[in-house]
N, C-alpha and C positions, 0 to 999 in steps of 0.2 A: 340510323347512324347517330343522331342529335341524342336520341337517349340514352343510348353505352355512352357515348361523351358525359350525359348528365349525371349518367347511375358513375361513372370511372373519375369524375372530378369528386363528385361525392365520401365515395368509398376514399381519397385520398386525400382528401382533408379531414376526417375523419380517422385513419390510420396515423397521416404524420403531423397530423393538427396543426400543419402551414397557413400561412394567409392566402388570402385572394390574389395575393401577387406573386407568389410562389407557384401557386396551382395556376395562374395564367403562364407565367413563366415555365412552367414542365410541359404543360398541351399545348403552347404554342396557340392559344388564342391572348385574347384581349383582356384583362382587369375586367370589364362590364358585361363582357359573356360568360366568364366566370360566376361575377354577382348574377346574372339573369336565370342562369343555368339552376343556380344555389337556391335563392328566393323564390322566381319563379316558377320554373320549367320540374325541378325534383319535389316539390310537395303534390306537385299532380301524378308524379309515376311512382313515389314513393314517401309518404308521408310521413311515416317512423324515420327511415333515413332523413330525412328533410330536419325534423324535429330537434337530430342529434347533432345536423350539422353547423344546425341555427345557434346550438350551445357553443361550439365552437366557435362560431362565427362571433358572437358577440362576447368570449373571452377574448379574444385576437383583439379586436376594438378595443375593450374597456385598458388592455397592455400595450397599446400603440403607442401611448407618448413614453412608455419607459424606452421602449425600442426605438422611437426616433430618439431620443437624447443619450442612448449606444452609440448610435451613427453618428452623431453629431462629436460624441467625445472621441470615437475610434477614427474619426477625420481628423481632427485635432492634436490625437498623438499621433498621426504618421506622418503628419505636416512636421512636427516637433523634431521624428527622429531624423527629418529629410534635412534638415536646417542642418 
């Protein structure tokens, strides 16, 4: 069961190229089971996958702080339109 979990979070960051927090967020686990599952748990059942999903993984990272300072200005104007 843990491995269709690992191969199915895989295969879905991989197709919609979400973060860590998206794909916790759809399986309804945790941010760090997600990470464990990614890093650890999928280069042992599958290491090609593992490989392509590490590309991802560390595009999402190097784009993080564009994406927090979205949120941060998309805060900021709805506060705006609320006023």
């Amino acid at each position: 069961m843990q491995g269709e979990r690992v191969l199915e979070i895989g295969d879905y960051i991989l197709v919609s190229r979400e973060t860590v927090r998206e794909a916790a967020r759809q399986f309804g686990v945790s941010k760090s089971t997600v990470h464990k599952d990614l890093t650890e748990r999928l280069p042992r059942i599958n290491p090609q996958m593992a490989a392509d999903v590490k590309h991802v993984l560390e595009y999402n990272k190097s784009e993080r702080h564009i994406r927090g300072g979205e949120a941060t200005r998309k805060k900021f104007l709805e506060r705006e339109m609320q006023s």
